[in-house]
N, C-alpha and C positions, 0 to 999 in steps of 0.2 A: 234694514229690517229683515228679519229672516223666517221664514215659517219652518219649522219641523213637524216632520209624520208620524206616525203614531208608535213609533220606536224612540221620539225623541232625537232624530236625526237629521238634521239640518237639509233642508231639501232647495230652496231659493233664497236669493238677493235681492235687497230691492232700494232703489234710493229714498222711495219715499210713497207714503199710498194709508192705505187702513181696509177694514175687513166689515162690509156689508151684510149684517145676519136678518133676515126673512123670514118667515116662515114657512116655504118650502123650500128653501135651498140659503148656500150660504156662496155671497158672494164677494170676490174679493177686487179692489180697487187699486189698482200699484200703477207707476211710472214703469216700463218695463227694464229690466235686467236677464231676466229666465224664466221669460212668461210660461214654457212647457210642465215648467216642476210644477206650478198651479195646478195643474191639470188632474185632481187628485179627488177622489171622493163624492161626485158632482159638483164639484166646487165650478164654478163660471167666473175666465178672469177678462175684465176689463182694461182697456188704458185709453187715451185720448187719439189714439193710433190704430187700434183694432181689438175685436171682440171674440175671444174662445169659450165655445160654448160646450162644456162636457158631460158626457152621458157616458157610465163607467170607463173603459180606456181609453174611447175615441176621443179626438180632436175635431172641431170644426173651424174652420178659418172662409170666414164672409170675404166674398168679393167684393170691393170696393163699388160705387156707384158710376154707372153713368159720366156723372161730370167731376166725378172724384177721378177718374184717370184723365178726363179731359183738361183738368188744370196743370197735369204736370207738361212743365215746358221744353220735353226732350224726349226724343225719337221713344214710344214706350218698346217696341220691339227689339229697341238696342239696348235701353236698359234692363228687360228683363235678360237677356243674353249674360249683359254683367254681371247681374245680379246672381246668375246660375255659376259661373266662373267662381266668382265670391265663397257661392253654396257646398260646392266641389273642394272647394280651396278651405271650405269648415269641417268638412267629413275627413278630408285626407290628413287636417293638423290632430282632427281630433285620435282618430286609429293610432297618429305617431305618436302623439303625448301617451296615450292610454298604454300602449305596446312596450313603448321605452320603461312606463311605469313599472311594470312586471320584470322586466329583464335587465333593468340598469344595476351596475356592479360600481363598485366602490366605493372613497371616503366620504363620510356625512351622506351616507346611503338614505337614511329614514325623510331627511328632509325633503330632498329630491323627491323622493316617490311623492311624498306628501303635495309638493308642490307641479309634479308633471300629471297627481289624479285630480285636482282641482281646477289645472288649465284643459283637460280635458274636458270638464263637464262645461266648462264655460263655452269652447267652442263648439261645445253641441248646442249649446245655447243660442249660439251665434248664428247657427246654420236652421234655428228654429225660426228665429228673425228674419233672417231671409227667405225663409220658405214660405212665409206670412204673408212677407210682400211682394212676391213672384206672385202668389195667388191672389192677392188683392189688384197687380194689374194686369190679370187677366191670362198671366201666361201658366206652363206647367215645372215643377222642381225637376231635375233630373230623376230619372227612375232608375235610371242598372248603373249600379258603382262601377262600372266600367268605365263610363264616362266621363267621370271624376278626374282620371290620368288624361280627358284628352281634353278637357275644359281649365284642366287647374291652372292659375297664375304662379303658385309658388311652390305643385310637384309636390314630393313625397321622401322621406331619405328614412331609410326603413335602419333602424337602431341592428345594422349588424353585427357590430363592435360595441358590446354591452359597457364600455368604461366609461364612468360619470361625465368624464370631460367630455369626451365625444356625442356623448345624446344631449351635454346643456348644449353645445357649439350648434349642432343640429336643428335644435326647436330654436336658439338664437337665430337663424340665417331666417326660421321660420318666420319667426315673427317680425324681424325687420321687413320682409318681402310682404307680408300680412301690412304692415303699418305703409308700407308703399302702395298697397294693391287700394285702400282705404281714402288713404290722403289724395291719389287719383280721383279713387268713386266721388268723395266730397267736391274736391273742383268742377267734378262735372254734373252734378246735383243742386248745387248754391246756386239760388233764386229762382230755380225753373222746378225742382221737386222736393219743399219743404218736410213734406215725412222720410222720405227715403236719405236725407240729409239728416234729419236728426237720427234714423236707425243708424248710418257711417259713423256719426261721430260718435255716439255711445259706443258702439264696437269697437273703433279706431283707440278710443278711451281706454279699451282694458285690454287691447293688444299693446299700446304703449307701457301698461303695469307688468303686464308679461314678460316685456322684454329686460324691463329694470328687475322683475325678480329673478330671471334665469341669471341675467347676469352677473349679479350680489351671490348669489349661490355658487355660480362659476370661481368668481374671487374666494367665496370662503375656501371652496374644495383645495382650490390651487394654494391655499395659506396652509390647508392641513399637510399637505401633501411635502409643502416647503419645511416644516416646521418636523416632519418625522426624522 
């Protein structure tokens, strides 16, 4: 499902949900994908996971209960530490997809772009998710992007060599370390923290799409390339 904003611009994904209208506010009901892009209009988005409540640009994100952190069956102070790792490791893919976007040079140029400004906005997505659940078990997101290089799992490789192959090869090493950093989180979430387990594996989900699209586009480039 997708909602667009009042330009007609496609703003969120969603697998599956529908749109609660009231008569003061309109609210919307989704399985989450990029519950941030909701955050439009006063719109207030729900899931079975967590509640954002919006009053013009702000965000709220509720801290979970009581016995809502107390059920999860793993150190919570070690997971949100992960969890931050995780967050660091969303902001740094996302600056290199976004960055590479602008600056990547050569064959089957338009694709590329198209496809390194949409893994962008997803990993800001991702790093919305996470920031969700940091505050839900009670701890804080990282504050100063500086931090980012000292928490990340899978670093930063800054597109200084604008040639297409080199910035797909790039977000590829990205996202295989991403799909590593994930498939970890999952092993050590399964049966002790059922939400923070199903946030992994939706993430885990569209870092695995990521890797298969860069790579299809890597072989097309390398067919044009062969083919001149």
């Amino acid at each position: 499902m997708v909602i667009n904003d009042s330009t007609g611009t496609p703003r969120a994904r969603f697998m599956a949900g529908y749109i609660l209208h009231s008569s003061s506010r309109v609210q919307a009901i989704f399985h989450y994908r990029e519950p941030f892009m909701v955050c439009r209009h006063g719109y207030t988005y729900i899931s079975s996971r967590s509640i954002f409540s919006c009053q013009s640009t702000r965000l709220t994100v509720k801290t979970m209960g009581t016995l809502g952190r107390k059920i999860v069956g793993t150190d919570v102070k070690d997971l949100v530490n992960l969890l931050n790792k995780a967050y660091s490791d969303e902001w740094l893919a996302y600056y290199q997809y976004w960055i590479g976007s602008k600056v990547v040079r050569g064959p089957n140029k338009e694709a590329v772009i198209a496809e390194l400004t949409l893994h962008a906005t997803e990993e800001l997505a991702h790093a919305t998710l996470l920031t969700t659940r940091i505050i839900q078990l009670g701890g804080t997101p990282v504050t100063k992007p500086a931090d980012w290089y000292k928490l990340t799992n899978c670093g930063y490789e800054a597109p200084d060599d604008p040639f297409i192959v080199k910035v797909l090869e790039q977000n590829i090493k990205g996202e295989q370390c991403a799909i590593k950093t994930y498939n970890a989180l999952l092993k050590k979430t399964k049966d002790k923290d059922p939400v923070s387990y199903n946030m992994f594996l939706t993430i885990l989900s569209q870092e695995v799409e990521h890797e298969e699209d860069l790579q299809a586009l890597l072989e097309d480039v390398e067919i044009i390339m062969k083919n001149k």
